[in-house]
N, C-alpha and C positions, 0 to 999 in steps of 0.2 A: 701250239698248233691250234689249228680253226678246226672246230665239228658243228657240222651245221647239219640241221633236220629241217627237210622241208616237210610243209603245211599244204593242205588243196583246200584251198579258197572256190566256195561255192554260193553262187549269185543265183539271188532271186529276180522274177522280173524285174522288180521296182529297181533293182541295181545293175544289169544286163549292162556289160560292155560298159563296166566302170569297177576301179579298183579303191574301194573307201573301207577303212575298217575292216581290214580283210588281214589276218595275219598269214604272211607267206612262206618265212623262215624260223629259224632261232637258231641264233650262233653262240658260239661259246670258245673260248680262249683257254688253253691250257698248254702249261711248263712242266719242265721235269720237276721243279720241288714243288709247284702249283704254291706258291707265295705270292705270286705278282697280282696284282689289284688294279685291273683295267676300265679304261673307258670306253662305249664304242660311239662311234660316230658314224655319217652317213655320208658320202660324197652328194648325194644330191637328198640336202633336206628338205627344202621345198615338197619332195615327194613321196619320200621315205624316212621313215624315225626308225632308231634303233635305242628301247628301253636300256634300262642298267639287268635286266634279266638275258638279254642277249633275244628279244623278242622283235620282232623286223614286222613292220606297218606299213600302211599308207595311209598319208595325211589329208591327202586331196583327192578328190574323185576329177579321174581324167581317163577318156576314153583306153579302151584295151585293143590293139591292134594284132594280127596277126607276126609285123615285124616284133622282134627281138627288142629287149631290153636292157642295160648291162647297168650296173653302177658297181660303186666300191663298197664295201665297210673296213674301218678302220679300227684297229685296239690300241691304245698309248696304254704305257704303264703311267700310274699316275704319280710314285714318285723318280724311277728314270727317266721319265718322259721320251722311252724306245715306244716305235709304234712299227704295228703289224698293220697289213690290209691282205682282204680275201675279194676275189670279184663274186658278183652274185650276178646272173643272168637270169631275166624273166620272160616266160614264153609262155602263150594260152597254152591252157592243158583244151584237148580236145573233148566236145560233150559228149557225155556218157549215157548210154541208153539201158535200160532196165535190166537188156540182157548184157550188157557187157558190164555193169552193175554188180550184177549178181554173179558173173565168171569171175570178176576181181576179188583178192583177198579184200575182207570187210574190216579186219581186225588186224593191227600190228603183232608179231611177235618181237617180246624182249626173252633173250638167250642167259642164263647165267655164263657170268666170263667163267674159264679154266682155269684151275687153281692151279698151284706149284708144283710139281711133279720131279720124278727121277727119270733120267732116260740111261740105257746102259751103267748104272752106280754113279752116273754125273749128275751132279745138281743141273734141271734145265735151268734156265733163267726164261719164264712166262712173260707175255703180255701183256702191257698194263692193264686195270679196269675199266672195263669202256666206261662214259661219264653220258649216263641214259640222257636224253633230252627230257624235260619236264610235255607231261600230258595235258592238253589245253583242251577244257571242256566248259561250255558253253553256259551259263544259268538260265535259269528256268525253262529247261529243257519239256517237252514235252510227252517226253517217250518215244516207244514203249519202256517201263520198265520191267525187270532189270537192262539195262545200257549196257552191253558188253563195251567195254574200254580198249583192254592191250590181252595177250596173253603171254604168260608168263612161261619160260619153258628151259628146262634145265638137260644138256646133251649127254646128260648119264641117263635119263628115261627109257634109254634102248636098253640097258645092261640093270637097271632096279627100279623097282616100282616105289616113285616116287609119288608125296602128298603136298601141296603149295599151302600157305597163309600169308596173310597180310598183318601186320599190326600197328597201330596210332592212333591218331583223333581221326574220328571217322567210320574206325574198322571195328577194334573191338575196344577203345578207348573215346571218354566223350566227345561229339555225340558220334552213338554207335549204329550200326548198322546201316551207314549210309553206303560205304561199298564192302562188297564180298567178292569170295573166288571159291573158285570150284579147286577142289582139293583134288581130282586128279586129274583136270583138264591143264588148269591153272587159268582159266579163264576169269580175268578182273572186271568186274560192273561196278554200274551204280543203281542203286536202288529208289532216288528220288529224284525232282529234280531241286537243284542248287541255285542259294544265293548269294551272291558274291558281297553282297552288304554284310553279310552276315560273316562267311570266311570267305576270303579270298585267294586261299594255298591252303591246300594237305597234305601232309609227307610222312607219308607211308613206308614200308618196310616190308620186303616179299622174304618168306621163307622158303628154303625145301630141304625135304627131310626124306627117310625112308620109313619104309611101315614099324622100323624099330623106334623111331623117336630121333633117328643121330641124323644129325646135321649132315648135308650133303654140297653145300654152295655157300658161299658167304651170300649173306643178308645183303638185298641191293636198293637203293632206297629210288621210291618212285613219288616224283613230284606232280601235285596236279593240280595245274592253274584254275581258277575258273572265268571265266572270259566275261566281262562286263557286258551287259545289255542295256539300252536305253528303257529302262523300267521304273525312273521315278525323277517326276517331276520337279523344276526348280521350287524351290522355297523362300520366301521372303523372310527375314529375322526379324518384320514388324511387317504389320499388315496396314497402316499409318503412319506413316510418315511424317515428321513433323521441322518446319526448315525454317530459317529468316534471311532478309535480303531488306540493303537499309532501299529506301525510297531513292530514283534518280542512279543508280547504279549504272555504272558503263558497262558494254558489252564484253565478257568474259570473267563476270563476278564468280566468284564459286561461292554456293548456295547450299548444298549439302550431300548425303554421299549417303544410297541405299545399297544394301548387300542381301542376294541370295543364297539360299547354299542347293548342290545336287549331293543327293547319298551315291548317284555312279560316278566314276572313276574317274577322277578331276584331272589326269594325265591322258583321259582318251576324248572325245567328242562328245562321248557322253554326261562329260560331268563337264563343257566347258560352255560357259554362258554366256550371253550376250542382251544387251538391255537398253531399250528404245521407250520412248513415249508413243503413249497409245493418242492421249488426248491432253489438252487442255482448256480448263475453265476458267474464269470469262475468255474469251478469246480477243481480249481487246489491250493496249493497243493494236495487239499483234497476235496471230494465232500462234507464233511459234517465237514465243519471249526466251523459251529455257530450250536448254538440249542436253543430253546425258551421254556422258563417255561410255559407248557400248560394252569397255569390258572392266572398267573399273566401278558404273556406278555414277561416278560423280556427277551433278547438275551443276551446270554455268546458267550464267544467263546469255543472250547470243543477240539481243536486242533492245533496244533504246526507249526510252518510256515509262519508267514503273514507277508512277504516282500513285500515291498511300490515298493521298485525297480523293482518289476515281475508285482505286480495284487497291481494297486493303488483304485481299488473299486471293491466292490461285490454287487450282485442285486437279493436281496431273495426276494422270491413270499411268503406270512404269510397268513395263511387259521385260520378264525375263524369257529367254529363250538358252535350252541348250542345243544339243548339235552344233556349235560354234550360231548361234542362231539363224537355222537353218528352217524357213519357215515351212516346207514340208514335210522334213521328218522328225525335227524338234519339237520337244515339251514344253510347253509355254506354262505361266502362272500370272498373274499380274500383282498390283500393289498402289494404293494412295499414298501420293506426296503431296502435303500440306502447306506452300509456303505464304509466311505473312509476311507481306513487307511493312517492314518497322517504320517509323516518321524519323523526318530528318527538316530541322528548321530550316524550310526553304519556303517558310509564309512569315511574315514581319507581323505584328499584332500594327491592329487599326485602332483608332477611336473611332467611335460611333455618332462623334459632332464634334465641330471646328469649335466652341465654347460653351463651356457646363458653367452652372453659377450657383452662387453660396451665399451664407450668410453667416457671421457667428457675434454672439451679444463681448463688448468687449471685457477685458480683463477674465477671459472664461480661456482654459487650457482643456488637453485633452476630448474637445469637441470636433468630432466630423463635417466638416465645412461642408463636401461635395463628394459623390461617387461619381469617380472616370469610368468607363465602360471600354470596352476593345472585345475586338472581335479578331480572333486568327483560326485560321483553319486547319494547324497543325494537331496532334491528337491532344487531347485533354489531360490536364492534369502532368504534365513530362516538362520539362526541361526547355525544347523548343515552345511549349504552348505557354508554358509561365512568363508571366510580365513583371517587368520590372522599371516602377515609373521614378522620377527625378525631376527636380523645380530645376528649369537650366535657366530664368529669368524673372523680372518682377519680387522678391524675395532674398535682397542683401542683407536682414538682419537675422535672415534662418528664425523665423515666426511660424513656417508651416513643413508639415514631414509630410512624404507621400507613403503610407502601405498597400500592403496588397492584398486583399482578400483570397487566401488559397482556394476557395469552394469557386468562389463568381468570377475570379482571376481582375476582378475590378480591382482600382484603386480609391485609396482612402483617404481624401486632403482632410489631415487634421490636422489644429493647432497645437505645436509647444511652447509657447511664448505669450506669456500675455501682452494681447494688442489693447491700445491706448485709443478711445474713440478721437479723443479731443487731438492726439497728435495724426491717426491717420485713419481715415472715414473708408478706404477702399483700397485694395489689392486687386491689380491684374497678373497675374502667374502665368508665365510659359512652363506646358510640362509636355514632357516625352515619355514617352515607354517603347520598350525593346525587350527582348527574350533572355532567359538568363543565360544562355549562350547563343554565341554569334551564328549567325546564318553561314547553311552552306557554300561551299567554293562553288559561283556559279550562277548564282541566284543575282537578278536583275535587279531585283527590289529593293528599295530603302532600307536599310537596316533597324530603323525607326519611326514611328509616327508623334508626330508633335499636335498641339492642341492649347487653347486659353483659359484659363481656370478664372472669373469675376468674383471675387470675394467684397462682399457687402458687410461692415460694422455697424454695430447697432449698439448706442446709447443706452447705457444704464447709469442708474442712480451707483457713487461710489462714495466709499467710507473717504468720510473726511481724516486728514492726518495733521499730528503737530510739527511743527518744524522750528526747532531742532527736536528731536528725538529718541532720547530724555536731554531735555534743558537741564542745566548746571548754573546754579547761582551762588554766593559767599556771602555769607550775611555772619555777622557775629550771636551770639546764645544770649538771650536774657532781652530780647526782645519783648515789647510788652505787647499786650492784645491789642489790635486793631494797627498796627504797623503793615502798611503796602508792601511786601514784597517784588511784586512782579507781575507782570502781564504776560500769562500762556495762554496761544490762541492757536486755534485751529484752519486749516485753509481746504476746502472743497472743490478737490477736481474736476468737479463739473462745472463748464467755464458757461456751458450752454442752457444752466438752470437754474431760475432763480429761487432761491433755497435760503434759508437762515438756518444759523446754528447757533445752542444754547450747550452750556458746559454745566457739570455737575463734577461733584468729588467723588471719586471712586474709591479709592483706597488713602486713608489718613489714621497710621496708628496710634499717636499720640495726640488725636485730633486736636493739631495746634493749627491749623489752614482751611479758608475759605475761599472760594472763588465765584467770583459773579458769574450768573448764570448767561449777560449779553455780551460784557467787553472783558471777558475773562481775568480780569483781573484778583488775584489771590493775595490774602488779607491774612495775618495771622489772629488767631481768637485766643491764646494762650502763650504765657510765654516757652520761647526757645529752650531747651535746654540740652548741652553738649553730652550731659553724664546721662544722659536719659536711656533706659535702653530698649528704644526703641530705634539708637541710630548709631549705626554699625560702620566703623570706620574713621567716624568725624562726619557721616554723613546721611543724611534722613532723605529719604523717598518718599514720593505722594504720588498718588497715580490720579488724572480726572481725562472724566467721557465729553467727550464732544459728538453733539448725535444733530444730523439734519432734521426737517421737514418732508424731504422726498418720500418718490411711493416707488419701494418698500421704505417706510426710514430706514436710514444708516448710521452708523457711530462708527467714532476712534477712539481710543487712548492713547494718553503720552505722560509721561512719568517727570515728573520736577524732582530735582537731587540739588537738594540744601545742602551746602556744606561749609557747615557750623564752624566757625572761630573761636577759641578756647579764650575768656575771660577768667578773671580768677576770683570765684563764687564759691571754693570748697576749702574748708580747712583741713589742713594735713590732722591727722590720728595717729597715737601710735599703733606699733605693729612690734610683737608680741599685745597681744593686750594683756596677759599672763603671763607669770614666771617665775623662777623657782631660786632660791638664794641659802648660802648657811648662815647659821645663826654668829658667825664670825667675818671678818674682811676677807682672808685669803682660805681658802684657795680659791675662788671663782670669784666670777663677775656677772653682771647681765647686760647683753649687747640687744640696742632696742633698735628701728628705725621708723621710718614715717608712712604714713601710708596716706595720698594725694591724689584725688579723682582727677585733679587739672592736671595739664601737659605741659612741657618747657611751654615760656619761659614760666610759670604760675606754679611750677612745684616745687624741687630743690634745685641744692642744695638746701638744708633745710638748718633751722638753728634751732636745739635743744636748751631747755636752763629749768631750774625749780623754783617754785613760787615762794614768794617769802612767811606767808601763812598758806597752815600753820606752820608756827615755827619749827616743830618736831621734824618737818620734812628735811629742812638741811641741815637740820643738827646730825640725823642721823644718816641722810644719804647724801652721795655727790655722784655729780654726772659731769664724762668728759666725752666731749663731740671727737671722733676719733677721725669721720672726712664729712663731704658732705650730704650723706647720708644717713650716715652711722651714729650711733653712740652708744656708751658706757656707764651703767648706775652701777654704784658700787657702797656698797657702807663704810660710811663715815666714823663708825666709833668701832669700838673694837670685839664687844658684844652688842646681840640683839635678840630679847625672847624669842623661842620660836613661837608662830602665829600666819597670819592672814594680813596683811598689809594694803592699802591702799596709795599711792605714790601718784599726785598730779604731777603732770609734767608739759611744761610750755614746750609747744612747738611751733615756729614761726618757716612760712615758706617763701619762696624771693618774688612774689609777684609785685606786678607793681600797681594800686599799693598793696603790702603785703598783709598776708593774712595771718594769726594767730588762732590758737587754739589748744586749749588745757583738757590737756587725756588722762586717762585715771589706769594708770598700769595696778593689775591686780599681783603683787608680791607674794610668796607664799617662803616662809623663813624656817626651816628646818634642821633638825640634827644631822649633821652629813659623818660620812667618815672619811679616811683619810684619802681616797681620792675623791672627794668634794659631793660623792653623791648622797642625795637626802636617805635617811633609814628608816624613816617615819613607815608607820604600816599604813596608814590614809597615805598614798600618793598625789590626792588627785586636788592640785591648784584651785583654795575659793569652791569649798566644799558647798558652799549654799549655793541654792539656785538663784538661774539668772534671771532677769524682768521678763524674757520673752517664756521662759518654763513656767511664772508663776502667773502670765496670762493666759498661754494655754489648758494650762488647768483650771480655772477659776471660769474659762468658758465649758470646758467639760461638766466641770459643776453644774453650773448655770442651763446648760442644756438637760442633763439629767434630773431635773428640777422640774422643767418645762415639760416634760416627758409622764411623768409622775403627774403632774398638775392634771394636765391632758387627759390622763387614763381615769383617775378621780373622776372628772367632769360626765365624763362617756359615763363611766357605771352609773353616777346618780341619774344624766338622764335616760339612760337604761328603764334603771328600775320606776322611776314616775312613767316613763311610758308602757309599760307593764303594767302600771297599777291603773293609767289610764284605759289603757284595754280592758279592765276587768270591770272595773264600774259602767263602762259602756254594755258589758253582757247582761242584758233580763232578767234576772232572778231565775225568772220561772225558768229561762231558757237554759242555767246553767245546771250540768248535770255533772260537772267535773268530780265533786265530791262520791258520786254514785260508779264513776264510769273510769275505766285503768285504760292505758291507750298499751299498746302493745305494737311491737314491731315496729320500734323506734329505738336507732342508739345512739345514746343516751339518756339524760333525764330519767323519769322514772319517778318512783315512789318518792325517791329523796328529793324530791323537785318542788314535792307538793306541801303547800303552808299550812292545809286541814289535816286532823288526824286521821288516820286510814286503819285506827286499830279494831275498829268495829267492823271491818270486810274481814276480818282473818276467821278461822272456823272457830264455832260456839267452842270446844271443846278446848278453846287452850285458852280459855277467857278467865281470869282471877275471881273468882267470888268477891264478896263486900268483904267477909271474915277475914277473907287473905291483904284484900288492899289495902296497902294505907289510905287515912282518912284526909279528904281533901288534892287525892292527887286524881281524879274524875274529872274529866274534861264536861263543859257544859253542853259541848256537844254531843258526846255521848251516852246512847241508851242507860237508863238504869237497870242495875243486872238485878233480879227477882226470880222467884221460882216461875220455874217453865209453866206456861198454863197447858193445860190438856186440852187438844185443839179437838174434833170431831176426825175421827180417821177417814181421810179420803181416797177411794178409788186413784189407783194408779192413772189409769185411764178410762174414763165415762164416758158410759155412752153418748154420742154427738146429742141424743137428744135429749142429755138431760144433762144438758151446759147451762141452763138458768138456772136450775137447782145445784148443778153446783156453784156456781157464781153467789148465789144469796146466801150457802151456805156459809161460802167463806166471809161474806162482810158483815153476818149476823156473828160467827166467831170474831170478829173484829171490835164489833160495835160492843160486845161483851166484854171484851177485856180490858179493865183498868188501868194496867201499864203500858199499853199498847200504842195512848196516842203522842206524838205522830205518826206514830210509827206502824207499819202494815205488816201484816203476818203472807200476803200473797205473792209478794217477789221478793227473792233472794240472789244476792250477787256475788258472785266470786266464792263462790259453793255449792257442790251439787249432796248439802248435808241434810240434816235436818233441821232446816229453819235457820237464820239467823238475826243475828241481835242490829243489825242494818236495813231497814225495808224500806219500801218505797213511799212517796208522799200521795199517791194517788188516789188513797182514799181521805184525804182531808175534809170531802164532802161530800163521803160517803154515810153520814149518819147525822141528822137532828141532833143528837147529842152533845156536837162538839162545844155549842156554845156554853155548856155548862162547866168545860173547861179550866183550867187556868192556865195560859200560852206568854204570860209576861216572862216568863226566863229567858223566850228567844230574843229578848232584847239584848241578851246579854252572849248571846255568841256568835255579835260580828256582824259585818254589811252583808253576809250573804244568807243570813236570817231575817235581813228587814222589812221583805216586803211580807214574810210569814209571820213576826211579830204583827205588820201592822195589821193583816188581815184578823187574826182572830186576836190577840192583846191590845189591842188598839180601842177598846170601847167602842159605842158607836161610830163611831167615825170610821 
């Protein structure tokens, strides 16, 4: 069955005598087992919605008449697909004035249903539970609060004093205290006002009880909607908008797709939106290029014109509206769309002149002949703007490549091929460029631009070359010096320069070759020889330069290859030149054969035989030629000491005419055992050395000789130039004998040729008693009793340095053993006194000439100028 509750819809001026948003009904469908799951629908939806809650609207605002109004509603089951309908008739309610307002009940009562009962001892059978309609209460109510709602009332209150509650989210479950009830009224409020963003249904639970606590009514659950308000504004999900659209675009591109959201209820007017362009920037070609689908969002484009090259972005202002965008009670927001239109090759690149011109020197690769220029107007740096240039004429032997500079988008005529002045002085080049993809469907333009490239060669000086390149010639070996070989000449590709050329020999290892420096003509200086090894294969090499006179000069090389013909200049040898034999015939033999620097026909087969002296040779050995290579010496008698042997042996080879030659096989005759091999403890064949061992040695010698000679020579003049130095130093100046050099390593005391036992301290000096007689150097002091000096002041007074000065050389001049010798400087002792002093009073006293100073003749050149001074008699 249908239960339906109506709703009084109450209009403010702004809505007077219109039905929008106005809830009128709420229907509800229910079965005996209340299983079925319906839909409802509305006979007339254009006008009237019916939610899935069983809630009755109106969609459109259209005048309110005094006549009547009727439609249907519908419920299908949704999987029988039975459907109910109930009619609904709508008639103004009459307006209410303050007092009839306030005469009217203000507040619904809900009744607790009747429980189960006994009537007369029979079970009754009760009336179902009514199925309350949900409470529709409005958000952000204004007051007053508390709001009374419904009242709650249970029809045992005449017969017990009953208490009401509520319980759920809301009441005394989170959040709490939004509605209460009066515990003996049963009067339901609300205590704030609500926001449906927040919850949008509360289901509640009314009790009633008696003042004992017992239950008096089943719990009846109360539903309470809260009614959506247009309270928040559309939102953009980007406040920028960001789009593309390629250039040239037909009308109806789709471009890109902005969304808002409402927080109000996207199934009422409140949450549904609608979206217009406010503006557009540049406004050209057209002010109204783009349009946007007002409920989805989307931007097309709606007109013809969008070149990238004029207007490379547009900046629309996009207005949402809700109320289905209803510009007077709708919430508006706006939002920037960004779009850029992309480039699309629909500009061909240009040259920038009908002919560019170049130059390149020839025989030069990898050189930049020319920069092509172009000009397009597509964007920079992309695909469309890139050019891509090609030689489509003047250029059949592919001598020039074009690239492309990715920065300047220029192109690059450069050469890979070297050009030939003398064969081609000039290149005219047809070149094209074009985009590295094709232009769009549509575009007028040429797909390319063409243009003349003049390429100018420029003459240079070139190496001259030989031709052929190496020359091969056949000459036979053993040529003598001064034999003409041949004439290698050089030839100078430069046809248009008068130039000479002179040759020189480059490379000659066996320098057997000469060539004239004018008419190149090459001469041998040396003779040929095949076995030489310097020529590998049968064939020798010579390398020579041919250089011009041009500016810069230039040169070639070209290589000449002799190849040599084998004469027959060598005589065969044998081969073992060593070998080992028993002192008996059998068991062994020795197989020899020949060894031949020439080649067929000049080598073997070879013929073997022994000379007839000495005689011993075939008395005691025989040789049998086994092919013509081979052969067999073998002893001829039936014993042979063992020993060292020496065996000539003729070898003739087949040249023609043929060559001989006697080889000296070195035999080595030995005690064998019985499988033939030697037992000897010396193994080693021709135990003496050979001519080359006893010349390498005899040059070791000889160097080691030379070496020693050498080092001789140095020392002697070493020491004369030492001795030379010393005779050059002054006498007077030399004070080596007095003075120890220190902080030197090396040398040293043991360096020096004088004696230096007169520096060591007095105290460790031998008396005469003790020394032997005759072992007194004559440069050395005589040892005598110490004289008794005058004891002097450590340190004297400054002013009375003359007196002691005099003192000391009147103690001088008094003592008899003292000359030459000075008692006032001591060296290499801080003792007292020593038997070493100084010379410095030589001419400190008259007396000396009474003298006698001839001994210093006798100790040495570096006494002579003090012999001559006082032992010298007059003179």
């Amino acid at each position: 069955m249908f239960l339906l509750r109506r709703y009084v819809c109450i209009f403010t001026e702004k809505l007077k005598n219109q039905a929008e948003l106005c809830v009128f009904l709420s229907v509800k469908f229910s079965n005996c087992n209340g299983k079925r799951k319906v839909q409802y629908e509305s006979s007339e939806p254009a006008d009237f919605k019916v939610d899935e809650d069983g809630m009755v609207y109106a969609v459109r605002s259209f005048p309110l008449s005094s006549e009547h109004a009727k439609f249907l509603i519908y419920a299908q089951d949704k999987e029988t697909q039975e459907k109910w309908q109930v009619a609904v008739k709508l008639s103004l309610k009459p307006t209410l004035t303050e007092e009839s307002v306030k005469e009217s009940p203000e507040v619904e009562e809900i009744v607790f249903p009747r429980q189960l009962g006994k009537h007369s001892g029979h079970l009754q059978r009760q009336k179902r539970d009514w199925v309350i309609p949900p409470i529709n209460l409005p958000e952000n109510s204004r007051g007053p609060f508390p709001q009374e709602l419904v009242r709650i009332r249970s029809d045992r209150d005449k017969n017990l004093s009953l208490r009401y509650s509520v319980t759920g989210p809301g009441a005394d479950q989170p959040p709490t205290g939004i509605f209460i009830i009066n515990p003996i009224s049963g009067q339901l409020s609300v205590t704030k006002p609500l926001d449906r963003e927040q919850i949008a249904r509360f289901h509640l639970r009314a009790h009633a009880v008696d003042i004992n606590g017992n239950q008096v009514e089943n719990p009846i659950d109360i539903v309470i909607n809260v009614i959506d308000m247009n309270d928040n504004r559309p939102e953009f999900l980007h406040q920028v908008w960001n789009g593309t659209v390629p250039e040239g675009s037909k009308p109806g591109t789709y471009v890109m797709t902005v969304t808002a959201i409402d927080a109000d209820d996207p199934n009422a007017l409140n949450g549904m939106l609608r979206y217009r362009i406010l503006s557009q920037a540049p406004s050209t070609p057209s002010p109204n290029m783009f349009t946007i689908n007002n409920e989805t969002g989307d931007i097309i484009t709606v007109a013809a014109g969008l070149d990238r090259e004029k207007v490379q972005q547009y900046t629309l202002i996009i207005q949402a509206t809700d109320m289905e965008g209803n510009p007077t009670y709708g919430l508006s927001n706006t939002a920037t769309a960004i779009i850029t239109v992309t480039d699309v090759n629909d500009n061909p690149p240009e040259f920038t002149a009908m002919t560019f011109y170049g130059e390149v020197p020839e025989n030069r690769v990898d050189v930049i002949v020319a920069n092509l220029t172009v000009t397009d107007k597509d964007q920079p740096h992309t695909p469309a703007w890139n050019a891509v240039y090609r030689i489509s004429g003047g250029d059949p032997t592919g001598r020039f490549a074009i690239q492309t500079d990715p920065n300047s988008n220029d192109g690059l005529v450069t050469v890979v091929k070297p050009i030939d002045f003398e064969t081609n002085r000039m290149f005219v080049l047809t070149v094209a460029a074009e985009n590295q993809v094709p232009l769009a469907k549509g575009i007028q333009h040429p797909p390319q631009s063409t243009a003349t490239v003049s390429v100018t060669v420029i003459d240079v000086n070139e190496n001259p070359y030989f031709a052929p390149n190496p020359k091969i010639i056949r000459q036979e070996e053993g040529l003598h010096a001064g034999t003409m070989l041949t004439t290698f000449t050089a030839q100078d590709p430069d046809r248009y320069m008068q130039q000479n050329i002179r040759y020189t020999k480059l490379s000659d290892p066996a320098n057997w070759l000469k060539i004239d420096p004018v008419n190149g003509q090459i001469t041998t200086i040396a003779i040929l020889d095949r076995e030489s090894p310097n020529v590998k294969n049968n064939i020798y090499n010579a390398t020579f330069l041919a250089s011009d006179n041009g500016i810069p000069p230039m040169s070639g090389t070209g290589t000449l290859q002799i190849y040599l013909l084998d004469i027959n200049d060598n005589a065969p040898q044998v081969l073992p030149q060593e070998a080992e034999t028993c002192e008996t015939p059998d068991p062994n033999s020795i197989n020899i054969t020949a060894l031949d620097y020439d080649i067929d026909p000049n080598a073997g087969p070879f013929a073997f035989d022994l000379p007839l002296s000495p005689v011993n040779i075939k008395r005691n050995w025989t040789i049998t030629r086994l092919n013509g290579d081979f052969a067999q010496l073998n002893l001829k008698i039936k014993f042979l000491e063992a020993g060292i042997y020496e065996v000539p042996i003729i070898i003739t080879d087949s040249g023609n005419p043929p060559k001989s030659n006697i080889s000296i096989l070195r035999v080595k005759v030995c005690q064998c055992d019985s499988n033939g091999d030697c037992t000897d403890v010396d193994r080693i064949v021709g135990a003496g050395l050979g001519t080359g061992a006893i010349i390498a040695i005899l040059l070791c010698i000889i160097i080691l000789l030379i070496l020693v000679l050498m080092f001789v020579v140095w020392m002697k003049r070493r020491d004369k130039e030492r001795q030379a130095k010393q005779l050059l130093i002054d006498p007077e100046d030399d004070v080596r004998d007095n003075i120890l050099k220190y902080d030197e390593e090396g040398g040293g005391e043991e360096d020096q040729d004088y004696d230096l036992s007169q520096l060591q301290q007095p105290d460790t000096v031998e008396p005469d008693a003790i020394k032997p007689v005759g072992i007194r150097r004559m440069d050395e002091r005589p040892i005598h009793a110490e004289p008794q000096y005058p004891v002097r002041s450590a340190a004297p007074h400054p002013g009375d340095i003359g007196d002691f000065i005099n003192e000391g050389l009147k103690a001088a001049d008094n003592d008899p053993t003292a000359p030459p010798y000075d008692s006032l400087l001591v060296f290499d002792y801080e003792g007292s006194g020593s038997t070493a002093g100084s010379l410095s009073s030589l001419n400190s006293s008259s007396s000396g000439g009474e003298q006698d100073y001839d001994y210093l003749n006798d100790w040495g050149p570096r006494f002579k100028k003090l012999a001559d001074m006082y032992g010298g008699g007059d003179d």
